[in-house]
FIKOLZA-1660 file (N, C-alpha, C; in steps of 0.1 Angstrom, whole numbers, plus 5000, padded with zeros to 4 digits):
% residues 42
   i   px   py   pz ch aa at
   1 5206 5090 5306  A  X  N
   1 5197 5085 5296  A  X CA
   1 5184 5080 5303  A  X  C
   2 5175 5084 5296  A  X  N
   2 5160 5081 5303  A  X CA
   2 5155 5067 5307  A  X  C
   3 5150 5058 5307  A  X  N
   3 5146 5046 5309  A  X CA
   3 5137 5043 5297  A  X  C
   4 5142 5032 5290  A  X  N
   4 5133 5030 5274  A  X CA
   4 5115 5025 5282  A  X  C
   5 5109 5026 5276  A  X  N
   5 5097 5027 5279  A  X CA
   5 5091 5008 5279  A  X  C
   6 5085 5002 5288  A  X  N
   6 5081 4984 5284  A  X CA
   6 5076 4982 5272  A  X  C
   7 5066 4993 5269  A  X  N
   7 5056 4993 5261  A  X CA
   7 5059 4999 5252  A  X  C
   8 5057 4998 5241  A  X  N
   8 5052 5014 5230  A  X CA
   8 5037 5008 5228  A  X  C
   9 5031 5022 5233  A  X  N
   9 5017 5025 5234  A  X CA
   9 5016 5032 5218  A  X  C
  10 5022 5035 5213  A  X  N
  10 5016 5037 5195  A  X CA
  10 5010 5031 5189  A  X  C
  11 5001 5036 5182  A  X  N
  11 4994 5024 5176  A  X CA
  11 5006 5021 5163  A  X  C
  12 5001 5009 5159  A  X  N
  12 5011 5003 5150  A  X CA
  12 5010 5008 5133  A  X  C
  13 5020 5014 5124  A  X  N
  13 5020 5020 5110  A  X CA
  13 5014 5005 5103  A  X  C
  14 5002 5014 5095  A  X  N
  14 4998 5000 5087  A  X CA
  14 5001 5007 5073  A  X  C
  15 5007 4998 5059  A  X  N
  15 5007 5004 5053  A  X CA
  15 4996 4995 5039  A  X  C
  16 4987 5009 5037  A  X  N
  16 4974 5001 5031  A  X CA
  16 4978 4999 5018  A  X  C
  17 4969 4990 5009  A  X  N
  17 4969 4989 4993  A  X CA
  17 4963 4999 4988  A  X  C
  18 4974 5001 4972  A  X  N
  18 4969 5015 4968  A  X CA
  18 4955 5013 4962  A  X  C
  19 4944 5019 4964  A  X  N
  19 4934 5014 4955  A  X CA
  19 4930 5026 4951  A  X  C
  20 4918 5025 4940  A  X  N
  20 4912 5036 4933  A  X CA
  20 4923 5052 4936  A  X  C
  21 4918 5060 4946  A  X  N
  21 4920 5072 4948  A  X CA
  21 4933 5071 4951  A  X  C
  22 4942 5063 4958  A  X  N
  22 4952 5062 4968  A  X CA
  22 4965 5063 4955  A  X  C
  23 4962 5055 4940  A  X  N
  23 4972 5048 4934  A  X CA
  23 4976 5059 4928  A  X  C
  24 4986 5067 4927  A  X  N
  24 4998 5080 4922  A  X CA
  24 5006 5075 4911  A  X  C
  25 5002 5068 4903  A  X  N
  25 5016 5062 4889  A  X CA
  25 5007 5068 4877  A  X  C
  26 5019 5074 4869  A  X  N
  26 5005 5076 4859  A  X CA
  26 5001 5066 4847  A  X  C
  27 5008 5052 4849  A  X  N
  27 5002 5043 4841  A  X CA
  27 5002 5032 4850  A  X  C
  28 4993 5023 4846  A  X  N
  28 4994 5010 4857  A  X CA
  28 4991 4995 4845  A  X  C
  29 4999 4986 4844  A  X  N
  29 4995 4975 4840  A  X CA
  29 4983 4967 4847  A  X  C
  30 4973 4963 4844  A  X  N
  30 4961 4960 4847  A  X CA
  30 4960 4943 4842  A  X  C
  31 4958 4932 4854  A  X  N
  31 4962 4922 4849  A  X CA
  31 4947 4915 4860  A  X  C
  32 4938 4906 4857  A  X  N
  32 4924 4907 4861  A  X CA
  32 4931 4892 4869  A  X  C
  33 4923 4885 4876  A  X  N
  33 4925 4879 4888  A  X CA
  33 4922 4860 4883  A  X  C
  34 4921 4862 4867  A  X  N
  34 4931 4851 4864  A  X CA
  34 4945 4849 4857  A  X  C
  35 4950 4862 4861  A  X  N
  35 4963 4865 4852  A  X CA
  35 4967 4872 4840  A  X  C
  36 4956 4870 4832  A  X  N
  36 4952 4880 4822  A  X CA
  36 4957 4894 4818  A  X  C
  37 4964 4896 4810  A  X  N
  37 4970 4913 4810  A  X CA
  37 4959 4915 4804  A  X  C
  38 4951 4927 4809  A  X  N
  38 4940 4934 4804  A  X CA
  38 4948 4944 4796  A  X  C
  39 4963 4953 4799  A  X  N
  39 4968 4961 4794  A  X CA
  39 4970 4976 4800  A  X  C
  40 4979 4982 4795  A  X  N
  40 4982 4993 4799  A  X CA
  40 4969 5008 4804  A  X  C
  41 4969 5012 4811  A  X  N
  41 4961 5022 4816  A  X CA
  41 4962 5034 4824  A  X  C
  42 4957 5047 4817  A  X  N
  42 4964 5057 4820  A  X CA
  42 4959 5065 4836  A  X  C
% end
């Protein structure tokens, strides 16, 4: 068996927030940043 390596030189998996283009659901509950359900959206 090989020798495990000290390091992993990979960079690290970041996993981003879905925004605008990224988000794949076809409806999303929409709730504004004092809590607020703005409501359903397609």
């Amino acid at each position: 068996m090989p020798p495990r390596p000290r390091f992993d030189r990979r960079a690290p998996v970041r996993e981003l927030p879905n925004i605008n283009e990224r988000i794949k659901y076809p409806q999303l509950r929409v709730v504004d940043s004092d809590g607020k359900q703005l409501g359903v959206i397609d």
